[in-house]
C-alpha positions as CSV (number, residue, x, y, z in Angstrom):
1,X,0.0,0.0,0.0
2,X,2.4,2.4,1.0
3,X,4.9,1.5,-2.2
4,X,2.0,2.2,-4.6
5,X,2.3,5.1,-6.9
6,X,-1.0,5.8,-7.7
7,X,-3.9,6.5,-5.2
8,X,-5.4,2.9,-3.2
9,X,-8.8,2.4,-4.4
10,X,-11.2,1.6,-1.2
11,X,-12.1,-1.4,-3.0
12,X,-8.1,-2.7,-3.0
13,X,-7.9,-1.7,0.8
14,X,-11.1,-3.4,2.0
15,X,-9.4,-6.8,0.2
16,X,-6.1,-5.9,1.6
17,X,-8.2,-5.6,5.4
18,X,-10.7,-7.5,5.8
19,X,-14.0,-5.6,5.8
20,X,-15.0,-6.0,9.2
21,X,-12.5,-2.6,9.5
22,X,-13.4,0.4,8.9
23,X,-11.3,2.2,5.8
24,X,-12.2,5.3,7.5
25,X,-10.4,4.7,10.6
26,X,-7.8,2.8,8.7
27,X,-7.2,6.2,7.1
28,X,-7.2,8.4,10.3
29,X,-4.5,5.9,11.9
30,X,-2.0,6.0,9.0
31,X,-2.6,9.6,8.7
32,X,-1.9,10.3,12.5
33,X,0.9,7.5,12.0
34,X,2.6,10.0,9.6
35,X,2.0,13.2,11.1
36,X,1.6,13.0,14.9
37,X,3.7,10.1,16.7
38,X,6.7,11.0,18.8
39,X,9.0,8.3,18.0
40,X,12.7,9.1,17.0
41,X,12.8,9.4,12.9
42,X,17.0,8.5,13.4
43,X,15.7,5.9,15.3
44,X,13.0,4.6,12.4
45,X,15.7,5.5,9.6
46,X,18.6,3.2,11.4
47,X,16.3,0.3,12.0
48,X,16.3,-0.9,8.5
49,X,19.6,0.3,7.7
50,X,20.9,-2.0,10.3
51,X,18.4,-5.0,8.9
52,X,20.1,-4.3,5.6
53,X,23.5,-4.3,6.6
54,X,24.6,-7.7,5.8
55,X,23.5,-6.8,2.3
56,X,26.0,-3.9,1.6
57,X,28.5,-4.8,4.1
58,X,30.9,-4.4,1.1
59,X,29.8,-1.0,0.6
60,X,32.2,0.7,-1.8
61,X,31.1,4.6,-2.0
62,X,28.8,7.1,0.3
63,X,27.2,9.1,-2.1
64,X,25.7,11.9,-1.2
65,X,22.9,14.5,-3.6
66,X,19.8,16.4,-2.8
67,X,17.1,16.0,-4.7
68,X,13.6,18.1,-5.1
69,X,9.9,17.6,-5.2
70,X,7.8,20.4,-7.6
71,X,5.1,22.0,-5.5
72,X,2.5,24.4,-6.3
73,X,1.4,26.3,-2.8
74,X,3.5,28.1,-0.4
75,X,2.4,26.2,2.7
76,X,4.0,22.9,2.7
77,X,7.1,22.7,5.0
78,X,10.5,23.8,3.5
79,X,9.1,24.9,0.1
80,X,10.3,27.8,-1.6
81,X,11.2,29.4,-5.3
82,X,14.9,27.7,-5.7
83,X,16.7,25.4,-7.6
84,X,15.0,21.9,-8.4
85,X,16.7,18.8,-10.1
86,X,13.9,17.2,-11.1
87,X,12.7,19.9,-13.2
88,X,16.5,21.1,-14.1
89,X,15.6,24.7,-13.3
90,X,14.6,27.4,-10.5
91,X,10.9,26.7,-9.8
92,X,8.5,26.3,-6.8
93,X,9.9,23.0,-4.6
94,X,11.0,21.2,-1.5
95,X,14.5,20.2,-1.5
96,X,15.9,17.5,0.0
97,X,19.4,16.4,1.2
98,X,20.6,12.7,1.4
99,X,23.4,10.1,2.3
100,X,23.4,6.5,0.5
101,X,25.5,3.8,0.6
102,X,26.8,2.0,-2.8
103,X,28.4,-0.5,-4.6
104,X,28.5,-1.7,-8.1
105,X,25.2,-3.7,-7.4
106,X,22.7,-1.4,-5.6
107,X,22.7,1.3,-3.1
108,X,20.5,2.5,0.0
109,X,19.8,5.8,1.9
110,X,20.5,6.3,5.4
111,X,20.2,9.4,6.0
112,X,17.4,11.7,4.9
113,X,17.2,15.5,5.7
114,X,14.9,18.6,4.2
115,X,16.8,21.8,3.9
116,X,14.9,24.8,5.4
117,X,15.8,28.3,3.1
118,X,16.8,31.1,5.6
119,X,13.2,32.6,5.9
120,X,11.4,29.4,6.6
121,X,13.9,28.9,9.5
122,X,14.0,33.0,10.7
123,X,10.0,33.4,10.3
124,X,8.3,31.8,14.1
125,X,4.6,31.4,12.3
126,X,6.0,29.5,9.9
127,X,8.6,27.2,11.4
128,X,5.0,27.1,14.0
129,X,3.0,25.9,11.4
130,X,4.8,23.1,10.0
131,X,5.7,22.0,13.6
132,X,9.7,22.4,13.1
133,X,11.6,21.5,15.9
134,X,13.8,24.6,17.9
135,X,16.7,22.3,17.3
136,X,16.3,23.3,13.7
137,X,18.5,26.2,12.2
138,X,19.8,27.4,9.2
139,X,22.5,24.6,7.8
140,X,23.9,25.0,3.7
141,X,23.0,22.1,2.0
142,X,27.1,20.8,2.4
143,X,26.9,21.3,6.1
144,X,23.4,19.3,6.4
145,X,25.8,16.8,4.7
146,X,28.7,16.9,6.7
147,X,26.7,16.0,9.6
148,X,24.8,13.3,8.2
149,X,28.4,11.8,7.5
150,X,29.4,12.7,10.4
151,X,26.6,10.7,12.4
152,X,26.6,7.7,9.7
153,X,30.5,7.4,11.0
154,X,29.8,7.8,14.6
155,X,26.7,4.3,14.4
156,X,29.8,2.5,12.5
157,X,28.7,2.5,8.6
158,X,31.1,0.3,7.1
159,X,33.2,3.3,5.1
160,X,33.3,3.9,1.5
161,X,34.8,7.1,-0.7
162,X,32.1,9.9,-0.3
163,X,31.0,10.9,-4.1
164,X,28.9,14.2,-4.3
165,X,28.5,16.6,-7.3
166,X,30.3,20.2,-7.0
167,X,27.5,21.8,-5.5
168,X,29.3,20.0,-2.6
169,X,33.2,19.3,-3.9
170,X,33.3,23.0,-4.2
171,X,33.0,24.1,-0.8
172,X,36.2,24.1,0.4
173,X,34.8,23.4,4.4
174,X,32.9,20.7,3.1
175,X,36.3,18.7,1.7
176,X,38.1,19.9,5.0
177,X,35.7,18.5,7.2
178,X,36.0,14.9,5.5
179,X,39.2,15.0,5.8
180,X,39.2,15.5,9.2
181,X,37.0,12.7,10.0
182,X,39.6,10.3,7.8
183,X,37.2,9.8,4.7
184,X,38.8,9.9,1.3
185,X,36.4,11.5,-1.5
186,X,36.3,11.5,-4.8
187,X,33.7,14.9,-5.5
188,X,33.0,17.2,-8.1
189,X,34.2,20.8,-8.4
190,X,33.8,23.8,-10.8
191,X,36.2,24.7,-13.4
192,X,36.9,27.8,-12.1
193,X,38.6,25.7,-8.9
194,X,41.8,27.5,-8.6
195,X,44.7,25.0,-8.2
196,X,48.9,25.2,-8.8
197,X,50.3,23.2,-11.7
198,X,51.9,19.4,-11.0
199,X,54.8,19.7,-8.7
200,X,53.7,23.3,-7.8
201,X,52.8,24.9,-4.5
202,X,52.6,28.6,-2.7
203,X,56.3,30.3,-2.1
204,X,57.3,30.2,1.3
205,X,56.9,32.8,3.7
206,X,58.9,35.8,3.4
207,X,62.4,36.2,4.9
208,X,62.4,37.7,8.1
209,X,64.3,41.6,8.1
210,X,65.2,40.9,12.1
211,X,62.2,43.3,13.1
212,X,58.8,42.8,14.1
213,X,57.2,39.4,13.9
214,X,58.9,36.9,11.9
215,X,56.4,35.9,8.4
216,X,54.5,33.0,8.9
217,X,52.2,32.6,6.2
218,X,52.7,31.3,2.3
219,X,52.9,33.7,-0.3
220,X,52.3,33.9,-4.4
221,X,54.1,36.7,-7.2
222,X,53.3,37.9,-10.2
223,X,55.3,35.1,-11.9
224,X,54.7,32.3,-9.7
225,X,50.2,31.9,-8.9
226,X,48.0,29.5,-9.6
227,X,45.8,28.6,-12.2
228,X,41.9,27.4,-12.7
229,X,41.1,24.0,-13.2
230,X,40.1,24.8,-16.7
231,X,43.1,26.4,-18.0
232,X,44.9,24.0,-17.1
233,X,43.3,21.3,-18.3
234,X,44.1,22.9,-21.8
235,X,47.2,23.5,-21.3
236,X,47.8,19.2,-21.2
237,X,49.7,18.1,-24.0
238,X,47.5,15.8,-26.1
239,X,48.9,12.5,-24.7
240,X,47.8,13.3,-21.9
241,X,44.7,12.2,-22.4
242,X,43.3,8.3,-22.4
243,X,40.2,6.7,-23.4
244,X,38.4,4.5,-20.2
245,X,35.5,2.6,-20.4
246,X,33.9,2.5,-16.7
247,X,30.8,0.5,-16.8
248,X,28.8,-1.6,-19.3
249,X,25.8,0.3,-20.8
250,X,22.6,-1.3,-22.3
251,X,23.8,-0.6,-26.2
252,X,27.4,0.6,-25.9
253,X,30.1,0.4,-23.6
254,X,30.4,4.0,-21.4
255,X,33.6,5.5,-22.2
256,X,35.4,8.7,-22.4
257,X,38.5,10.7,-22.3
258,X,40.3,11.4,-19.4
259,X,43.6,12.9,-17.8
260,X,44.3,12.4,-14.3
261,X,47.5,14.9,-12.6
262,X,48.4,15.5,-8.9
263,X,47.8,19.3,-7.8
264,X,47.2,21.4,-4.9
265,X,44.0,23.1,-4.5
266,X,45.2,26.9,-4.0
267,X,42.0,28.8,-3.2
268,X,43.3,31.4,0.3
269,X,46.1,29.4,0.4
270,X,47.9,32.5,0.5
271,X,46.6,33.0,4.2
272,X,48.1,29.1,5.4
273,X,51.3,28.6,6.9
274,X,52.0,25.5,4.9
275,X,50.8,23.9,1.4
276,X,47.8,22.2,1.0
277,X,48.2,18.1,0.2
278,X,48.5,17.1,-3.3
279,X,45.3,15.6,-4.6
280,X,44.0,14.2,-7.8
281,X,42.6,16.2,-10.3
282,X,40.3,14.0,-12.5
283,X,39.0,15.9,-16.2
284,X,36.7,14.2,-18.3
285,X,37.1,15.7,-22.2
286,X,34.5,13.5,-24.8
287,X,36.4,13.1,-28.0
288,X,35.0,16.2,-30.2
289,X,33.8,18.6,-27.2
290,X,34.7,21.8,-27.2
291,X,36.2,22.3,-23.9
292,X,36.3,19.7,-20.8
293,X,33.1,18.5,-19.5
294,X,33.6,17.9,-15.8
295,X,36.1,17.9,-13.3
296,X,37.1,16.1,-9.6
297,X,39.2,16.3,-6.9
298,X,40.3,13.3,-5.0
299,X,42.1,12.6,-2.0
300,X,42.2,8.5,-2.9
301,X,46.0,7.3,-2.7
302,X,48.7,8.4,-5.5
303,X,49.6,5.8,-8.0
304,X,45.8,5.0,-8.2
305,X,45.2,4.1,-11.9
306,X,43.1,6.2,-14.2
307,X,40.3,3.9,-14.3
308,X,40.0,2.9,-10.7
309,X,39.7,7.3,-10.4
310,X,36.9,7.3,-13.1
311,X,35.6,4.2,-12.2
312,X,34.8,5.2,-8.6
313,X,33.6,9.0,-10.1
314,X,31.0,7.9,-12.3
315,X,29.8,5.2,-9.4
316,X,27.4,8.5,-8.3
317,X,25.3,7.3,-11.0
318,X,23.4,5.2,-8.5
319,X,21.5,7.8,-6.4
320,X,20.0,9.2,-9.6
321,X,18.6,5.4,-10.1
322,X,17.3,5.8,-6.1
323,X,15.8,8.8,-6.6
324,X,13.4,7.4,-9.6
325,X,12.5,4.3,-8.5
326,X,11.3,6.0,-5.2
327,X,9.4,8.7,-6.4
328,X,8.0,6.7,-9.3
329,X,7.4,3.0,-7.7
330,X,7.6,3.8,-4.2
331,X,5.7,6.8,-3.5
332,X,8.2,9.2,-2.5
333,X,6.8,12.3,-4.2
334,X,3.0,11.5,-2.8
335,X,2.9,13.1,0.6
336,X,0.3,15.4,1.1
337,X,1.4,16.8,4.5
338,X,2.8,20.2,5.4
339,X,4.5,19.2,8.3
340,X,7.9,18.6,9.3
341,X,7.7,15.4,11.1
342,X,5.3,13.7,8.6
343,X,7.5,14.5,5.7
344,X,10.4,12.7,7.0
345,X,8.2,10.0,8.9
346,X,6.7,9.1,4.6
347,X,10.4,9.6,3.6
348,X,11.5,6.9,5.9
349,X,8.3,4.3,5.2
350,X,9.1,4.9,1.5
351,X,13.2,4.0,2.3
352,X,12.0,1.2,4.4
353,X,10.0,-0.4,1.6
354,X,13.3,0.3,-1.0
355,X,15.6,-1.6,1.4
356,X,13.2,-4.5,1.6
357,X,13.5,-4.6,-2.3
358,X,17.0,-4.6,-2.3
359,X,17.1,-7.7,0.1
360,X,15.0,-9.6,-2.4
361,X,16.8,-8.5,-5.0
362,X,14.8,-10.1,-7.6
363,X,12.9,-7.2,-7.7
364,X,15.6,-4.2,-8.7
365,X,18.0,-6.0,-10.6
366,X,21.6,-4.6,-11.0
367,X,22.5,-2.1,-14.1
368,X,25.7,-4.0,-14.0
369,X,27.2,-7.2,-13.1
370,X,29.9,-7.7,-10.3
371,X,33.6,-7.9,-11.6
372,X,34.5,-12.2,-11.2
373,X,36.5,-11.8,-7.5
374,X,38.0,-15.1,-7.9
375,X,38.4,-15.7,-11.4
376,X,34.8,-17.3,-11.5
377,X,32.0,-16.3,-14.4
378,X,29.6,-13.7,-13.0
379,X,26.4,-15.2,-11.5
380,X,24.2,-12.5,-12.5
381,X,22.9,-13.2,-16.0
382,X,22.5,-10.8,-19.3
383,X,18.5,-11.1,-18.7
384,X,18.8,-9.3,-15.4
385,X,19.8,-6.4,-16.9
386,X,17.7,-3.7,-17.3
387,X,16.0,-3.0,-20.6
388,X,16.9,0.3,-20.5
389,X,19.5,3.2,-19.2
390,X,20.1,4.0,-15.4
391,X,19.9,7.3,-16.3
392,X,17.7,9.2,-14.2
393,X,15.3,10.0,-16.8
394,X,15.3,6.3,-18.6
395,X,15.4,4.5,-15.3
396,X,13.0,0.8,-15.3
397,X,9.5,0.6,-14.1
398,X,8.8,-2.7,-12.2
399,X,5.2,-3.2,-13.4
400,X,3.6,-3.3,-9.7
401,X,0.0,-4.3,-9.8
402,X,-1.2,-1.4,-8.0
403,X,-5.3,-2.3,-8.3
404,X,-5.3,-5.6,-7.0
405,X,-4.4,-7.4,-3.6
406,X,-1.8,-9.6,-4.1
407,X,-2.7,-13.6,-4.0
408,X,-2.6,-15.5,-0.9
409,X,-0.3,-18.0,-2.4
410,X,3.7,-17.3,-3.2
411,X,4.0,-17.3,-6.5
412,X,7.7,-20.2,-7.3
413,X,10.8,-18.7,-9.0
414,X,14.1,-20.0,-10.1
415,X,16.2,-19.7,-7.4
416,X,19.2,-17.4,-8.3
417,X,23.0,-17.1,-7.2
418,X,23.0,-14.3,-4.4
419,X,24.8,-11.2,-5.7
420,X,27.4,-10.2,-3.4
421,X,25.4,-6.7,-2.7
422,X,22.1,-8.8,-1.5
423,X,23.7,-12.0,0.1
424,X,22.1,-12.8,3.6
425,X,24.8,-14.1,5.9
């Protein structure tokens, strides 16, 4: 019921039931369920999460994105006239920030979190309305982030190399503070990203003239500053560049070009007493493009080969795959509420049901097989591939019978190798 994307009909429920009960106060309960209960939502987030865990125990990547959910009043908790990724463009919506947890084979939120615009959290009638906790102030969308990792390392998440677009990777806080908690990332960032050339870094401080206090902090001239991202991405000579194919696609391999170089990010560095660590720079340049496409920085080890860097980039793929199949199949997008405890109380139902579909694997098959581990054929067949793209807009539809109750008796399939994503220890 609650993994339907289309309205219940009464006469599905009353099946589903039993009609000695009323649909009416079935209704009132679920609604109150949603809106009103006082039970932790961490607590009702982690409880699956932990069910799960055997099934992503070789978790590879935390990826984390925001997502939004098109809405036409003013009143629902959260909303306001800013950028939506569903529609690709400024517009009326609630946006939401999340944490998953990936592999090759499937991936799971745990960690679910609406960002409040500054005037929903400075205005009292509003934040009164929709019921938002005083705990509640005004985080960036990287901070809300941060501290979802931040907690998801504290209950013991078995680690993987955070992966966000450079709505995060550019904030240079954001990187800091994942470095500080000992997490290696692979995340996005703008080509304007200033950065010194391979083998580069800020001059040292200035000698000291034997007055005043000595100079502490790094310095740049005229002839020696760094560069963006961009320009020097041209400036590579054209073997440089390499062609990697990262994942199998439904008609073609997926491949680009790519050039990989060790830099250090220069953006105040001018106000450090030291150089920043070197970290990858990753470009991606398609064969006949104008200019480069899309650019990284990454803190994974040096002498990491080109492919394992693009290979664990392009892995973010996966939350755009999470996103449709829970707004689409699993209801996501369909609360009605204007609160802010019944929006994450559906968000966390909806999850639920997408973890239970991962552990029965059957029903979301994998976009891509797992690499043979020990020199064995892969278990997971051509046929449970999907027919079409993981791409966001092409994702799969899993033909749920939404108008009838399902039959008392379990319907027998073919028993299939576990995946090493959804195996049960």
């Amino acid at each position: 019921m609650f993994a339907a994307s289309e309205p219940v009909g009464r006469e599905t429920l009353s099946r589903i039931v039993g009609k000695s009960c009323s649909i009416e106060l079935l209704i009132d309960d679920i609604r109150e369920e949603l809106r009103g209960r006082p039970y932790d939502l961490i607590a009702i987030a982690g409880g699956w999460k932990h069910l799960t865990r055997p099934a992503y125990a070789d978790a590879t990547a935390w990826i984390i994105d925001d997502t939004g959910f098109p809405k036409k009043g003013r009143h629902s908790v959260g909303v306001a006239r800013q950028y939506c990724g569903q529609l690709g463009k400024q517009d009326n919506c609630q946006v939401v920030v999340s944490l998953s947890i990936a592999n090759k084979q499937a991936s799971l939120p745990i960690a679910w979190r609406l960002y409040l615009p500054e005037p929903w959290v400075q205005n009292p009638e509003l934040r009164h309305r929709a019921k938002i906790p005083d705990s509640i102030g005004f985080q960036t969308k990287p901070q809300i982030a941060l501290d979802q990792v931040c907690a998801a390392v504290a209950a013991g998440t078995p680690a993987g190399v955070i992966l966000a677009d450079a709505g995060y990777g550019a904030d240079g806080a954001f990187r800091s503070g994942l470095s500080e908690l000992g997490l290696v990332y692979v995340v996005g960032v703008q080509p304007t990203l200033s950065v010194w050339r391979p083998g580069e870094e800020p001059l040292p401080p200035a000698p000291w003239k034997g007055t005043g206090r000595p100079p502490s902090l790094m310095r740049r001239s005229p002839d020696h500053k760094p560069l963006s991202a961009k320009a020097l991405a041209r400036e590579l000579p054209a073997d440089a560049w390499q062609s990697v194919t990262w994942r199998e696609g439904t008609n073609e391999d997926l491949a680009s070009r790519f050039a990989a170089m060790r830099v250090r990010p220069a953006s105040r560095d001018h106000n450090l007493t030291r150089p920043r660590p070197e970290e990858w720079l990753l470009v991606e340049w398609p064969e006949g493009d104008a200019e480069p496409l899309k650019y990284w920085l990454s803190t994974l080890p040096a002498g990491r080969p080109l492919h394992d860097l693009v290979a664990t980039a392009k892995l973010r793929w996966r939350i755009e795959r999470d996103y449709r199949e829970l707004k689409q199949e699993l209801g996501l997008g369909h609360y009605e509420g204007r609160g802010w405890r019944g929006f994450h109380h559906h968000a966390s139902l909806c999850i639920a049901a997408y973890g239970f579909l991962i552990c029965e694997r059957e029903a979301i098959p994998p976009s891509a097989p797992a690499g043979p581990q020990d020199g064995r054929k892969s278990s997971v067949s051509r046929r449970s591939r999907p027919c079409t793209p993981a791409h966001s807009t092409r994702a799969p539809c899993l033909g749920l019978d939404r108008h009838n109750a399902s039959s008392d008796r379990r319907r027998t399939r073919p028993q299939l190798d576990p995946m090493s994503l959804l195996h049960q220890n």
